[in-house]
C-alpha positions as a LaTeX table, in Angstrom:
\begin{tabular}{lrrr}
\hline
Residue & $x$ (\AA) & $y$ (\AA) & $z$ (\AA) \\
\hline
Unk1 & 0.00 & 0.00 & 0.00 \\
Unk2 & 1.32 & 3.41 & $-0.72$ \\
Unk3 & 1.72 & 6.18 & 1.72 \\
Unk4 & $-0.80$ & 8.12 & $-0.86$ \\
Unk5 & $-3.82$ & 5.79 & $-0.06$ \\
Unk6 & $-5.83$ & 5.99 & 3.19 \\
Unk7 & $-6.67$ & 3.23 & 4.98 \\
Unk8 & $-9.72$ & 1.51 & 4.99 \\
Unk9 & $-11.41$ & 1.35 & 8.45 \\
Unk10 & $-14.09$ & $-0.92$ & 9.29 \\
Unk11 & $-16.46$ & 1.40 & 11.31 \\
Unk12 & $-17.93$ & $-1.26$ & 13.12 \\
Unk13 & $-14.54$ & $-2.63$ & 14.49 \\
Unk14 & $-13.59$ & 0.84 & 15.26 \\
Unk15 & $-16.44$ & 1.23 & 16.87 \\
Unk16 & $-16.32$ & $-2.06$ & 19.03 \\
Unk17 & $-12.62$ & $-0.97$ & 19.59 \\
Unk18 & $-13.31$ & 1.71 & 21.82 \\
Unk19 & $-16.02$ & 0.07 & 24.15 \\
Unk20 & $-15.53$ & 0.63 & 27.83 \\
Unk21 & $-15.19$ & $-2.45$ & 29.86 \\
Unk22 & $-18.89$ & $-3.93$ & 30.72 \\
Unk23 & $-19.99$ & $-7.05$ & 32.71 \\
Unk24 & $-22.52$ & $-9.08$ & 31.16 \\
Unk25 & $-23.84$ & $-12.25$ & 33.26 \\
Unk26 & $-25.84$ & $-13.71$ & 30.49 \\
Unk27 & $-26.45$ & $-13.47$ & 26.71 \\
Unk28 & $-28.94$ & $-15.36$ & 24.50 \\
Unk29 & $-28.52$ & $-13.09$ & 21.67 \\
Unk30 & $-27.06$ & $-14.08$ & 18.34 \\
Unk31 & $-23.11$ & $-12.18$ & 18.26 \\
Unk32 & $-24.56$ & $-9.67$ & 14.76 \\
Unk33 & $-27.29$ & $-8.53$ & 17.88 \\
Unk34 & $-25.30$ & $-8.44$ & 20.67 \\
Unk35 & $-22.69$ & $-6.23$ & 18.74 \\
Unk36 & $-25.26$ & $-3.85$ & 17.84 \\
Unk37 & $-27.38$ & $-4.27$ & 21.64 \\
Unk38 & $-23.58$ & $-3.36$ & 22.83 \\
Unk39 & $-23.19$ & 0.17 & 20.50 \\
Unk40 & $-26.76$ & 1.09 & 21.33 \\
Unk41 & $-26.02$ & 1.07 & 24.93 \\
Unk42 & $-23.07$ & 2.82 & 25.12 \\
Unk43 & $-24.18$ & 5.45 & 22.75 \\
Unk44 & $-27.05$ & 5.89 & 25.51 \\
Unk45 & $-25.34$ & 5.70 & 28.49 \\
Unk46 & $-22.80$ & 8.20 & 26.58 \\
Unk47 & $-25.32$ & 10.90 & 25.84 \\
Unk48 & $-28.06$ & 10.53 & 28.86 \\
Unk49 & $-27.75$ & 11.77 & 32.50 \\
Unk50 & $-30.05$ & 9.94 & 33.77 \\
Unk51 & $-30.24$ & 6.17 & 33.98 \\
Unk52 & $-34.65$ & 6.37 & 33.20 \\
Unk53 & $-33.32$ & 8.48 & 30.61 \\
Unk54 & $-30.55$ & 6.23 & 28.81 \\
Unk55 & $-33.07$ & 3.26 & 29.39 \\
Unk56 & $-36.14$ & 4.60 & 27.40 \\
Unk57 & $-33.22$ & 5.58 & 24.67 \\
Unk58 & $-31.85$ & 2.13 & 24.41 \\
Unk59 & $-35.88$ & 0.77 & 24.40 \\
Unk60 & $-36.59$ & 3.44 & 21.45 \\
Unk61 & $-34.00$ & 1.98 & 19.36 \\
Unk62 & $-33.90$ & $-1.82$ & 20.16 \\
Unk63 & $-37.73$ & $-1.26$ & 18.65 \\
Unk64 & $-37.28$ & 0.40 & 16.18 \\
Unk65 & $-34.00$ & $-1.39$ & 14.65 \\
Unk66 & $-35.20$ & $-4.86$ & 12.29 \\
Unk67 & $-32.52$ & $-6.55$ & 13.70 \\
Unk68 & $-34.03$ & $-7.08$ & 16.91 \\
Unk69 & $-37.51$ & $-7.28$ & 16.00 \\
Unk70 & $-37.73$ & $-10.47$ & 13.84 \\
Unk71 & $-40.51$ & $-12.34$ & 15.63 \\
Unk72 & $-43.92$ & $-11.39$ & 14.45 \\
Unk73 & $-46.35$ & $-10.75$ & 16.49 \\
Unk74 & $-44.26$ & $-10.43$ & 19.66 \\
Unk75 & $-44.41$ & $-7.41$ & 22.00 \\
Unk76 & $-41.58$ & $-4.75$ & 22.42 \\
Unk77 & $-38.36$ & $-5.44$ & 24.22 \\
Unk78 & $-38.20$ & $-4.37$ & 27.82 \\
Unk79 & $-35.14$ & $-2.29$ & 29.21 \\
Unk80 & $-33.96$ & $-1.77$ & 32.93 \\
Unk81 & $-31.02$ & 0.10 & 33.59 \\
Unk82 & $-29.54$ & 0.64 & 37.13 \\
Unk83 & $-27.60$ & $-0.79$ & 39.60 \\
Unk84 & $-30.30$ & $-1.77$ & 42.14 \\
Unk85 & $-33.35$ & $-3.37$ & 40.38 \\
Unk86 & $-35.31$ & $-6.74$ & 40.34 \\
Unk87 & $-38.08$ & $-8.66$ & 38.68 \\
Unk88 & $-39.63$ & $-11.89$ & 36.51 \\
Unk89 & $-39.33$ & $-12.36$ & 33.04 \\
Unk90 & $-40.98$ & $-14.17$ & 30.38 \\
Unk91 & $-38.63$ & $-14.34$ & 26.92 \\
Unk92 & $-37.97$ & $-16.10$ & 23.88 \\
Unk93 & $-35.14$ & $-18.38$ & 23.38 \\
Unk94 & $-31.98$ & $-16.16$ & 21.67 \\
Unk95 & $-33.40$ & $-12.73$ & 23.13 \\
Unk96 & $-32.03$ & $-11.72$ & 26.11 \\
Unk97 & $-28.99$ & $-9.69$ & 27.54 \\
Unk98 & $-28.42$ & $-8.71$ & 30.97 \\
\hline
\end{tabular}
């Protein structure tokens, strides 16, 4: 390659590059949605005060995006995000993150 040509970045690898650490317990996601669940949130928690605030952001998006809404006829996603929090769950098999 010459010193005249620019490189060609991959924006989703430079992207996933510069994620902060995060701990995730469990994933039933397939990787292409976990990738993209993992952008979404960090772009939210990036550009929101407020943890209500970054979670109905990340809930906007995860409903809007195709990706995540292949199942027709099911409901929208549900989002928590905090540090102190509990509850029951009902989901489908490959559709969960936490």
């Amino acid at each position: 390659m010459s010193e005249s040509e620019d490189e060609v970045v991959d924006p989703m690898a430079a992207a996933l590059a510069n994620l902060p650490p995060m701990r995730v317990r469990q994933v039933d996601l397939p990787e292409k949605m976990f990738t993209k669940m993992q952008l979404i949130v960090v772009e939210a928690l990036q550009s929101k005060k407020l943890e209500k605030d970054a979670a109905q952001e990340i809930k906007r998006k995860i409903d809007t995006e195709p990706d995540f809404n292949q199942l027709p006829g099911k409901g929208p996603w549900q989002c928590v995000v905090g540090k102190s929090f509990s509850g029951s769950i009902t989901l489908e098999a490959y559709h969960l993150a936490f």
